[in-house]
C-alpha positions as CSV (number, residue, x, y, z in Angstrom):
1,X,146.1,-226.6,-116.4
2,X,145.0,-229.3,-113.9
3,X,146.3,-232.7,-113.7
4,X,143.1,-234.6,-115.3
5,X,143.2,-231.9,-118.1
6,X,147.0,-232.9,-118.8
7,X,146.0,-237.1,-118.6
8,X,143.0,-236.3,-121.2
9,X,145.8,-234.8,-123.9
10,X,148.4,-237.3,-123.3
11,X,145.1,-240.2,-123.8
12,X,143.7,-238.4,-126.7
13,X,147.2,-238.4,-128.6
14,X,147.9,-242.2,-127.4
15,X,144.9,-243.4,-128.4
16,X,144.6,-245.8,-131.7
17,X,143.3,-243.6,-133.6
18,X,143.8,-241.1,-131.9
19,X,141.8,-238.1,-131.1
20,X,141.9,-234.1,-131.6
21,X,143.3,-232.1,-128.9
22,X,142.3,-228.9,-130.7
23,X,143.5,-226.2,-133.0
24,X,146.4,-224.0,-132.3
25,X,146.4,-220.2,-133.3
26,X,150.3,-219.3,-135.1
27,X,150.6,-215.6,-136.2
28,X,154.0,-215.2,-138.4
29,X,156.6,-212.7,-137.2
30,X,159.2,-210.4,-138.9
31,X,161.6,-208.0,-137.2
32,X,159.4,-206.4,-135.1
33,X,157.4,-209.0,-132.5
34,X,153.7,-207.7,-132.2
35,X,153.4,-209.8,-129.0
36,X,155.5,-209.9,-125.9
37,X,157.4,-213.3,-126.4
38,X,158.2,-216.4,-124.0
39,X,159.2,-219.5,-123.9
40,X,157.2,-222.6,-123.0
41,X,157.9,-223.5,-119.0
42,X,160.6,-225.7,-119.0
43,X,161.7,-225.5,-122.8
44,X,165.3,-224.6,-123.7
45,X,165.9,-221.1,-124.2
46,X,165.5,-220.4,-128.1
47,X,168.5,-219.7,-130.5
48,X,167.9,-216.5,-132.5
49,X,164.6,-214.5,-133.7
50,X,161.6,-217.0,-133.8
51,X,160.1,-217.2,-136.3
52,X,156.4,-217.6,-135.2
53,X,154.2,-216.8,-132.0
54,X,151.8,-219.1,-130.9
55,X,149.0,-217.4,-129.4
56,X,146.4,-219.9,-128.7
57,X,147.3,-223.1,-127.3
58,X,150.1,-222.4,-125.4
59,X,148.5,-224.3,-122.3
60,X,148.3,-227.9,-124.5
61,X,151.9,-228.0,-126.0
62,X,153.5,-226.6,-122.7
63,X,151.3,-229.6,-120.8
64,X,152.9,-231.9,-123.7
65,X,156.3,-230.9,-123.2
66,X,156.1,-230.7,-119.5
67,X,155.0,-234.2,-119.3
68,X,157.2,-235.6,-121.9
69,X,160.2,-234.2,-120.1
70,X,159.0,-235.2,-116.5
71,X,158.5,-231.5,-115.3
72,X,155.7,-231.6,-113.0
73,X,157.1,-231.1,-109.4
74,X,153.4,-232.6,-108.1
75,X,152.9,-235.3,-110.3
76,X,154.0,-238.3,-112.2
77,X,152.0,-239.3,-115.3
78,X,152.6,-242.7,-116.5
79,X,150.9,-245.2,-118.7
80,X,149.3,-248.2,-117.9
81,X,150.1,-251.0,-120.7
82,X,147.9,-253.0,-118.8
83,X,144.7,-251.8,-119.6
84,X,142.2,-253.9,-122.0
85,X,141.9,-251.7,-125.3
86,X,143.9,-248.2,-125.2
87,X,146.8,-247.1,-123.0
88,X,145.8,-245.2,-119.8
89,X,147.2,-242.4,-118.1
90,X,147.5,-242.6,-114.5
91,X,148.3,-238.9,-112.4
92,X,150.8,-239.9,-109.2
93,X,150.4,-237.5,-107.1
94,X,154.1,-237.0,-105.6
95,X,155.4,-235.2,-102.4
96,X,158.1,-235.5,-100.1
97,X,157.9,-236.3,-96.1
98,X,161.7,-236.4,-94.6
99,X,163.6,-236.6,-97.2
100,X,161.9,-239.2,-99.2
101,X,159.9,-238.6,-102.3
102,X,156.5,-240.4,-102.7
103,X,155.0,-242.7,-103.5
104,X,158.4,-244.1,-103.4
105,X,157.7,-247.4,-105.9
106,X,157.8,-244.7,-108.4
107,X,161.1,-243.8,-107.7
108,X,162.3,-247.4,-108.8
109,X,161.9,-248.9,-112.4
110,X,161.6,-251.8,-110.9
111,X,158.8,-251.6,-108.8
112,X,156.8,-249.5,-111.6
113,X,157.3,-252.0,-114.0
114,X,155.8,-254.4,-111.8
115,X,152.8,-252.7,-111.5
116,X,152.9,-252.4,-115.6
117,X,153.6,-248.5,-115.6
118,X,155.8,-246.4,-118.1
119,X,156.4,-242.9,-117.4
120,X,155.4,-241.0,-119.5
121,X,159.1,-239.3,-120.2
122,X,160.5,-242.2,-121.8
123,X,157.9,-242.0,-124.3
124,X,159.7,-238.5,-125.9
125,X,160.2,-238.6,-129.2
126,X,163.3,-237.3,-129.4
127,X,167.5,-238.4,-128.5
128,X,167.2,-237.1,-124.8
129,X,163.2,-239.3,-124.5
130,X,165.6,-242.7,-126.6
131,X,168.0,-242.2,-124.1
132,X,166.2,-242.7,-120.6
133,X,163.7,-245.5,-122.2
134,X,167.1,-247.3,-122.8
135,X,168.5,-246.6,-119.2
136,X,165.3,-247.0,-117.2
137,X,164.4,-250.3,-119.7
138,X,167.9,-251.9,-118.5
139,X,166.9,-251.0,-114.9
140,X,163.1,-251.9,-115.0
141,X,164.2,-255.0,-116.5
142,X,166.8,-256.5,-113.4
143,X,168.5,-258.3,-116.2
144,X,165.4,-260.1,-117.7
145,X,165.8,-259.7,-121.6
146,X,162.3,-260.6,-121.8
147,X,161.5,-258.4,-119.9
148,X,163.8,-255.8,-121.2
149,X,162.2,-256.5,-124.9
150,X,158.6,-255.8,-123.9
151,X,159.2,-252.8,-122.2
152,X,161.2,-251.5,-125.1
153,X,158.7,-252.8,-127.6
154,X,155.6,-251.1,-126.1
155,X,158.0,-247.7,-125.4
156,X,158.5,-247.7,-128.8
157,X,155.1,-248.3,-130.8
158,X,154.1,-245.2,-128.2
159,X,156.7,-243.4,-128.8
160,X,156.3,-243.5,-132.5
161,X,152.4,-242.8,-132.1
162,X,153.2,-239.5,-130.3
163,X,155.8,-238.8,-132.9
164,X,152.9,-239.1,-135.6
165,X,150.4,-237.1,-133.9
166,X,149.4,-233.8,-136.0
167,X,148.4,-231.1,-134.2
168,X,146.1,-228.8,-136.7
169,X,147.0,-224.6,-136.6
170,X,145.6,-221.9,-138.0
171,X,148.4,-219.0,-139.0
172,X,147.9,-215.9,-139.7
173,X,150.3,-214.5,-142.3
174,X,153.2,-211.9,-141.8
175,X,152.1,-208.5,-141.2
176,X,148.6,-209.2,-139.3
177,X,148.2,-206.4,-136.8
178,X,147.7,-206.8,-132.9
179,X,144.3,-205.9,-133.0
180,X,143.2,-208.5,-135.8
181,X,145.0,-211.0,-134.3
182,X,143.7,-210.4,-130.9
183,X,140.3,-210.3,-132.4
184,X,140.6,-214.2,-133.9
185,X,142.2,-215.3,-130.5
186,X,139.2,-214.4,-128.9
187,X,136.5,-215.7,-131.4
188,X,137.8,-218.8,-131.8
189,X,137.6,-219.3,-128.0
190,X,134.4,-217.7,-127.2
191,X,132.3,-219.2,-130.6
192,X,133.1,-222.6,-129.9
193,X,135.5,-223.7,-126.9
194,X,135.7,-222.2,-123.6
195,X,139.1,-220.9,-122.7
196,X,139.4,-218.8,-119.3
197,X,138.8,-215.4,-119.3
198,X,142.4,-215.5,-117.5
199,X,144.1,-216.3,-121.1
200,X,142.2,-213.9,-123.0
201,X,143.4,-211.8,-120.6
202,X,146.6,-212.4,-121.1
203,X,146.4,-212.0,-124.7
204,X,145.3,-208.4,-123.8
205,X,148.2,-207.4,-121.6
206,X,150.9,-208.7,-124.2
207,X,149.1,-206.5,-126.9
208,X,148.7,-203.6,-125.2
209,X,151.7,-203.1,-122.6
210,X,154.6,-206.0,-124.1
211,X,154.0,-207.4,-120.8
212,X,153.9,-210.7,-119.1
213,X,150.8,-211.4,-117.2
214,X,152.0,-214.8,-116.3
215,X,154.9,-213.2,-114.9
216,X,152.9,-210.8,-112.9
217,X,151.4,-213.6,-111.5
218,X,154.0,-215.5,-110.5
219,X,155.6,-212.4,-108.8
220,X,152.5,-211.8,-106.9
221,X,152.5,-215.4,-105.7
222,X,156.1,-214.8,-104.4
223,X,155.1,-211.6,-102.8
224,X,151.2,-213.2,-101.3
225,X,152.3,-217.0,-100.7
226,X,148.7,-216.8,-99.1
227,X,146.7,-216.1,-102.4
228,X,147.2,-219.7,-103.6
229,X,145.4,-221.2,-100.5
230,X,142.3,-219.0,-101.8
231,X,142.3,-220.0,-105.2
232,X,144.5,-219.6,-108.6
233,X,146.3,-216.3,-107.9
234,X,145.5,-215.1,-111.3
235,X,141.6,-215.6,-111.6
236,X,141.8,-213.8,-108.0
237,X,143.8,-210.7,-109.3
238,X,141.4,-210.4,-112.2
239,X,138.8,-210.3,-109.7
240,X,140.0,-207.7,-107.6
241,X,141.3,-206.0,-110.8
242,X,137.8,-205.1,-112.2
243,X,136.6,-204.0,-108.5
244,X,139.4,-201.4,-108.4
245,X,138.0,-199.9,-111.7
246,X,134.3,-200.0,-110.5
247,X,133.1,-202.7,-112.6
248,X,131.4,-206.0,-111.8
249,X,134.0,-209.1,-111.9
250,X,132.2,-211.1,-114.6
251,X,133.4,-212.3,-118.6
252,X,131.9,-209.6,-119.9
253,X,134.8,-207.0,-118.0
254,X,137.0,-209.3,-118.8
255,X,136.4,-209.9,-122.3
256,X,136.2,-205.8,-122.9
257,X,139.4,-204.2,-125.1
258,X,140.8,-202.2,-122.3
259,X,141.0,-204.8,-119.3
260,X,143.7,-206.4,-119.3
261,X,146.0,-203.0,-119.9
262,X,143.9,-201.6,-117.1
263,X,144.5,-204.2,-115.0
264,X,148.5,-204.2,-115.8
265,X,148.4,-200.5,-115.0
266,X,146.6,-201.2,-111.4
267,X,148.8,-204.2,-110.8
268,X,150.5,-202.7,-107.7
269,X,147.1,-202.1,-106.3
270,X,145.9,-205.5,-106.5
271,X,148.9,-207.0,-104.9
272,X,149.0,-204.4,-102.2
273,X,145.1,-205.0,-101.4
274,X,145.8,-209.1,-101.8
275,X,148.3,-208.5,-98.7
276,X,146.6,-206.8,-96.6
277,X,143.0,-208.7,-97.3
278,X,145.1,-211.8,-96.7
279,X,146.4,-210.5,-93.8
280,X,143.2,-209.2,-92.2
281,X,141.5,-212.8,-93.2
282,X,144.2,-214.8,-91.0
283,X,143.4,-212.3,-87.9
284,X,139.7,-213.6,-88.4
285,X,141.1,-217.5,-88.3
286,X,140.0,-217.8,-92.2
287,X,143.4,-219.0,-93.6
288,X,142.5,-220.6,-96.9
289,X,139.0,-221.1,-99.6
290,X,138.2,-224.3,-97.3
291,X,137.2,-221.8,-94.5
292,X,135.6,-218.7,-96.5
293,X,131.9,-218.8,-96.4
294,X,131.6,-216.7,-100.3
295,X,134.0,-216.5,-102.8
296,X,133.1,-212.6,-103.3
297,X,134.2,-211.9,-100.0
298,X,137.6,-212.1,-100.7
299,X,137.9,-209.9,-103.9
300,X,135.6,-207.6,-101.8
301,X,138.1,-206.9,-99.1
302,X,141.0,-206.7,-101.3
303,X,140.1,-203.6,-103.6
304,X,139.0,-202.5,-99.8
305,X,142.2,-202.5,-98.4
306,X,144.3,-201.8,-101.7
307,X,143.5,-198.0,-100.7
308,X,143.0,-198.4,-97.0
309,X,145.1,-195.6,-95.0
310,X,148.5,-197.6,-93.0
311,X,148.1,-195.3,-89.8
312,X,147.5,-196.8,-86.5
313,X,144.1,-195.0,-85.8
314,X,143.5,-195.1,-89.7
315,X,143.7,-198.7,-90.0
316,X,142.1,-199.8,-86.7
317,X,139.3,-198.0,-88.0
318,X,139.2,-199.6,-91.3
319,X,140.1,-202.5,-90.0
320,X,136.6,-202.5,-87.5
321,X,134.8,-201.6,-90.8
322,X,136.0,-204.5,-93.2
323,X,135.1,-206.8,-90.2
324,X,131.9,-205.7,-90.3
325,X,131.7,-205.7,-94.0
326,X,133.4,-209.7,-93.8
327,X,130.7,-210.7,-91.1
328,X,128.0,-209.3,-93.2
329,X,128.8,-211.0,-96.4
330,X,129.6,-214.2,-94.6
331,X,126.4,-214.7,-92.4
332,X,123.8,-212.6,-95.1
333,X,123.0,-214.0,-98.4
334,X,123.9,-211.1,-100.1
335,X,126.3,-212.7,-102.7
336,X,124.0,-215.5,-103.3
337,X,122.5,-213.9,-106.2
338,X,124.6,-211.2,-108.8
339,X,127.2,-211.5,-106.6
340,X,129.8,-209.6,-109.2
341,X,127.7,-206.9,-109.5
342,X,127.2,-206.0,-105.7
343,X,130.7,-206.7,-105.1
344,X,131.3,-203.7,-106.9
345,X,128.6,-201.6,-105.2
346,X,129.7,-202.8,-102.1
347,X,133.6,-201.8,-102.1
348,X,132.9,-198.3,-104.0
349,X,130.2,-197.5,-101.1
350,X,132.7,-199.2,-98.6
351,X,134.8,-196.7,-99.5
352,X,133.0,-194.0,-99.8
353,X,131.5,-194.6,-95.9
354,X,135.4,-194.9,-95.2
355,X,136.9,-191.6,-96.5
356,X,133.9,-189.3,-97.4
357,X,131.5,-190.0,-94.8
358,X,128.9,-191.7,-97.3
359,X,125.7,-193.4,-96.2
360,X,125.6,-196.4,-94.4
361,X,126.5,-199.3,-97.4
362,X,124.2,-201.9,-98.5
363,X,126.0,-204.3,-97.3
364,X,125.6,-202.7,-93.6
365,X,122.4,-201.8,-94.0
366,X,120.3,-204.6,-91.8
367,X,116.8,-203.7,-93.4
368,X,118.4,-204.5,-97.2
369,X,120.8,-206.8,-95.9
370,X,119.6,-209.1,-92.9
371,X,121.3,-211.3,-91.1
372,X,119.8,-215.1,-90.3
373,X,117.4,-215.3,-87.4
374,X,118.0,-218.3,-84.7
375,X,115.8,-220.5,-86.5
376,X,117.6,-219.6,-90.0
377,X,121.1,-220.5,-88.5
378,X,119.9,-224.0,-87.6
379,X,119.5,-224.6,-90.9
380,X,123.8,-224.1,-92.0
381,X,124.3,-227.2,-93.6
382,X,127.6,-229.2,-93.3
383,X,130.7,-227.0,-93.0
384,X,133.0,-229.4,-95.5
385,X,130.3,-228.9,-97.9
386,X,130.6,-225.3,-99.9
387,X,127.6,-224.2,-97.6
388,X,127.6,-220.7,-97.2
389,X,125.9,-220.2,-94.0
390,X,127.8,-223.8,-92.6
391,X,131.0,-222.6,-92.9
392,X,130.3,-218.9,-91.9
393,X,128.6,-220.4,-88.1
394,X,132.3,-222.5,-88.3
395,X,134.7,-219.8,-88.9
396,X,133.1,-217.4,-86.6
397,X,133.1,-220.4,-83.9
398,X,136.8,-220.7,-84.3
399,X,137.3,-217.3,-84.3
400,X,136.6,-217.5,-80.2
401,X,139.5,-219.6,-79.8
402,X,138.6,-223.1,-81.1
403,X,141.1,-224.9,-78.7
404,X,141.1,-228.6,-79.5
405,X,139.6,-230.8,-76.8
406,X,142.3,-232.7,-75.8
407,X,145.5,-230.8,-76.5
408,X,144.6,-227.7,-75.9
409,X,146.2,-226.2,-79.0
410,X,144.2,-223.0,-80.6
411,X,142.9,-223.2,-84.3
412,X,145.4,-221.7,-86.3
413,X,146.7,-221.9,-89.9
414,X,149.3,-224.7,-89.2
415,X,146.4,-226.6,-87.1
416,X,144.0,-226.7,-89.8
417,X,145.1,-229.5,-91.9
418,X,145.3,-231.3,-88.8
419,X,142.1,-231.2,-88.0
420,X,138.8,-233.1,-88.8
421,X,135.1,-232.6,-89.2
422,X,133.5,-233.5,-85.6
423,X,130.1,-234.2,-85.3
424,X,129.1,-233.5,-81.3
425,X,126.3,-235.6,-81.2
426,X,127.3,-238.6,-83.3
427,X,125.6,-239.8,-86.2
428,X,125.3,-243.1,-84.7
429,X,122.9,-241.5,-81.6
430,X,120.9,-239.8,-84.1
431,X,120.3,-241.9,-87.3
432,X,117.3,-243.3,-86.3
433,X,115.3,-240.0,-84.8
434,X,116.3,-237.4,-86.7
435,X,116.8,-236.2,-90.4
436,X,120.4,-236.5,-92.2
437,X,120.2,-232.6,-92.6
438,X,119.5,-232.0,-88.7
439,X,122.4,-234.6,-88.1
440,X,124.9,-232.9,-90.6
441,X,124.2,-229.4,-90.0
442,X,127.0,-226.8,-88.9
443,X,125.5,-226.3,-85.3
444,X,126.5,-229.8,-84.6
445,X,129.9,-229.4,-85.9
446,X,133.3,-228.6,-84.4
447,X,136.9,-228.5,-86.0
448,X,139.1,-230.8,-83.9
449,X,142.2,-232.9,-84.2
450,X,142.2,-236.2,-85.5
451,X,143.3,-237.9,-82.9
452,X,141.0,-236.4,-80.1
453,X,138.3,-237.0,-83.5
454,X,139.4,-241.0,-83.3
455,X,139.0,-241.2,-79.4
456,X,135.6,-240.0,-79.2
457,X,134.1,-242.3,-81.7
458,X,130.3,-242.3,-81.2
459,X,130.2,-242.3,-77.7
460,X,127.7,-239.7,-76.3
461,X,128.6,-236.2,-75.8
462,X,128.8,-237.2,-71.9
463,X,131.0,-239.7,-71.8
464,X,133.4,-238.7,-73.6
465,X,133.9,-235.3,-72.4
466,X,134.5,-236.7,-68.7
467,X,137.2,-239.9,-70.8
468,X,139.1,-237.4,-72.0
469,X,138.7,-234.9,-68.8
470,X,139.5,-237.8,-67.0
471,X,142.6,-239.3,-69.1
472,X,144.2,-235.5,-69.3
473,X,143.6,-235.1,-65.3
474,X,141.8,-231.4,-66.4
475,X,138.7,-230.3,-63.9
476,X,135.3,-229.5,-65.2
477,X,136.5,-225.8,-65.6
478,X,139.4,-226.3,-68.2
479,X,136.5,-229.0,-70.3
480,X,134.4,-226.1,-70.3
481,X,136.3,-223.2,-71.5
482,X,138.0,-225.8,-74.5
483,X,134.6,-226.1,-75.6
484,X,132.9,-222.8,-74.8
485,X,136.1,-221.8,-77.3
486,X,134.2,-223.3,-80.0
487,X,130.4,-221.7,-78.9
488,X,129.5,-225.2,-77.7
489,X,126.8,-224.2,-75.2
490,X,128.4,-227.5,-72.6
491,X,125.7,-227.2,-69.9
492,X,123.2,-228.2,-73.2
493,X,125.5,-230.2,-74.8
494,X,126.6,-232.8,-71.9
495,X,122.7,-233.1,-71.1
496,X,121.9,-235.3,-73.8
497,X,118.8,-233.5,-75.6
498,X,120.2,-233.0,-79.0
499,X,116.9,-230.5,-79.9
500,X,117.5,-228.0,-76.9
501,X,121.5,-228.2,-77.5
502,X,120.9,-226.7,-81.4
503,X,118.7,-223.9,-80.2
504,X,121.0,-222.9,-77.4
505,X,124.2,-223.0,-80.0
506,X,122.1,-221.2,-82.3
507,X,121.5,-218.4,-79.6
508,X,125.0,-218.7,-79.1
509,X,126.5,-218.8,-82.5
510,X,123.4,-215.5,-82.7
511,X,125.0,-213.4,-80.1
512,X,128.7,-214.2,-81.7
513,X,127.6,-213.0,-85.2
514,X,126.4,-209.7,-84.0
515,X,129.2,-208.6,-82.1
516,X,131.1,-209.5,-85.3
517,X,128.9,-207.8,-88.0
518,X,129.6,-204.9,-85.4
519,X,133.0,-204.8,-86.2
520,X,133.9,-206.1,-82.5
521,X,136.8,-208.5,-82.2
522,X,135.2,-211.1,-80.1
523,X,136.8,-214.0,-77.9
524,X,136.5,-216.6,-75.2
525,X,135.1,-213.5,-72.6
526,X,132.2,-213.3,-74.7
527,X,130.9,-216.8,-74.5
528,X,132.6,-218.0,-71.1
């Protein structure tokens, strides 16, 4: 559940009066538990048999504890007693840079008292939530007992609103079966609310293998660190999941009565493919979602390389193939439109060009699936943006080299956060002769530091290239190849004529893009 989801509960139940936070879904258990059974994250572990599972909801009360028991590692919730009519919830967002945790006022009652904050743990009604109000009151306070009286004062009135809160259920009496239960889970949260297809999912899995999906998932995270930077790890599986059994990615595969024990079954599959896709994807400098041109693509290659052979020649031949087929999907609009359904199509014909010596894919197939023209690619619109053809002329950029401009350091997955948007011709030399789409488009873009970023400012492309060529002490040869390692035509680029600089990128950024749809690993040779 994100962050702003959590704030809207925790306002919703402080509110005066307050307001519904939905219905929970209780079945009522004997002997034998129909469902697989957990606790909620961060809960102590429970004393005997229980009594009850709940089956829908599990998200809102595990948010409520969490919160109420300061167990977010990322974020700090806390109220704001000085707003005009109801309490608000303010998100911290906390990390830690040596050794110190910030934003570091939070770490001190004092400090967030001045700014007229509560956290919202000291507003637990129960012993363990009385006794830190009392300890971080006394603190917050500094030995005001005014002070100390309003803090306590608001605590409290909170406090006792959160204890009076009544969250509506819906049971289901002793002896309901799986399947009947299952069946109201998922009515009353495709009739009228939207829950993920992830928790129906998980729903499935418990009643069909007394499995944990959420503990899948968290495995798999340990085992593919790199499928968080993609996405939530467990909408990602799912995806790759229903490619592996040959059906489109969609609700409607997910929502069917055998997924989710189909997908448990394949699980191994999944995490294998995730691996290697991940893998492959960091060889082609595309290290996170920021840098993937369509979401498919990624669910695409992994049910690709869940059955790939490990052998050298194997693999470097399956390996050319699922760069063409990343290329392909990257530069085409192929997943533009129905993109579950021909992600499918795509990794079972993949496949079957791969092992059985099928006909040339869709995907591959030029006439059925062309690639952009010169004039197309000058219209990729702002990498940062989720522009499809953008970030697929960036990535494939970087994938030459991208050294910065200054340090000389080559993009890489450590780099990346590191880096900022560049424009090449600045906005500032443009705004008043050209359109803000020419101005922001990819072909004027390049992913450097943000120091080297700072430096240029919007000085033309000619000046500063021979500032920092001159501040560096690097001839005209070493300014070239950094930016030749981005497909920065230079000759075009340090001439001044922003209109014949985009066409010959565009050529550029043309002849890079084939070579890659070809499966052929390209680098600085092929541009330099």
């Amino acid at each position: 559940m994100g962050w702003w989801q959590v704030q809207g509960i925790l306002e919703n139940i402080l509110r005066k009066p307050a307001l519904p936070v939905g219905t929970l879904l209780t079945l009522e258990v004997g002997e034998t538990p129909p469902f697989h059974a957990r606790p909620i994250s961060g809960a102590p572990q429970p004393q005997g048999r229980p009594g009850y599972h709940l089956l829908d909801g599990q998200q809102r009360v595990t948010a409520l504890w969490r919160s109420l028991n300061g167990l977010y590692p990322d974020f700090t919730y806390m109220v704001n007693v000085d707003s005009n009519e109801e309490p608000e919830i303010d998100a911290i967002r906390r990390y830690d840079n040596k050794g110190q945790r910030y934003p570091r006022w939070c770490n001190s009652p004092v400090e967030t008292w001045k700014r007229r904050r509560i956290p919202v743990e000291m507003l637990a009604p129960d012993e363990a939530g009385r006794g830190r109000l009392k300890v971080w009151s006394k603190e917050a306070a500094a030995g005001d007992m005014d002070f100390y009286s309003e803090i306590n004062e608001i605590a409290n009135e909170l406090r006792g609103r959160i204890a009076k809160y009544s969250l509506p259920f819906l049971s289901l009496p002793l002896g309901t079966s799986r399947d009947a239960a299952l069946d109201v889970f998922i009515k009353m949260n495709t009739q009228n609310t939207a829950l993920s297809a992830f928790d129906i999912v998980v729903a499935q899995v418990e009643a069909e293998m007394d499995a944990s999906l959420h503990e899948k998932v968290e495995a798999l995270k340990a085992a593919v660190p790199g499928a968080s930077r993609f996405g939530d790890p467990g909408e990602i599986a799912m995806q790759v999941g229903a490619i592996l059994l040959d059906r489109p990615p969609n609700r409607a595969t997910y929502l069917s009565k055998d997924f989710g024990a189909s997908l448990a079954k394949n699980w191994a599959d999944v995490e294998r493919g995730l691996l290697r896709a991940i893998g492959f994807l960091a060889e082609e400098k595309i290290f996170n979602a920021k840098l993937l041109p369509s979401d498919p693509i990624l669910s695409v290659l992994a049910a690709f390389w869940a059955t790939a052979a490990e052998g050298k020649d194997a693999k470097g031949a399956a390996r050319r193939l699922a760069r063409k087929a990343l290329w392909s999907g990257a530069f085409s609009e192929r997943y533009q439109k129905t993109s579950a359904t021909r992600a499918a199509l795509d990794v079972r014909q993949l496949i079957a060009y791969r092992d059985e010596n099928g006909p040339l894919p869709e995907l591959l197939d030029r006439q059925r699936t062309p690639l952009p023209t010169v004039g197309e690619l000058k219209t990729g619109g702002w990498p940062k943006t989720k522009d499809r053809l953008g970030r697929a002329i960036l990535t494939a950029s970087l994938r030459i080299g991208g050294y910065d401009f200054a340090d000389e350091a080559p993009f890489g997955q450590e780099s990346f956060e590191k880096r900022e948007y560049h424009h090449l011709f600045p906005k500032a030399l443009l705004e008043k002769n050209f359109e803000k789409r020419d101005i922001f488009c990819a072909l004027n873009c390049a992913l450097i530091s943000w120091r080297t970023n700072r430096s240029i400012g919007a000085k033309p492309p000619a000046t500063y290239i021979a500032e920092r060529a001159k501040e560096i002490d690097i001839d005209e040869a070493e300014v070239s190849r950094r930016l030749s390692s981005h497909a920065i035509p230079v000759q075009k680029l340090t001439t001044g004529d922003f209109n014949e600089f985009l066409e010959a990128r565009a050529k550029m950024i043309e002849g890079v893009m084939l070579k890659l749809c070809d499966g052929e690993s390209v680098g600085l040779h092929d541009v330099f």
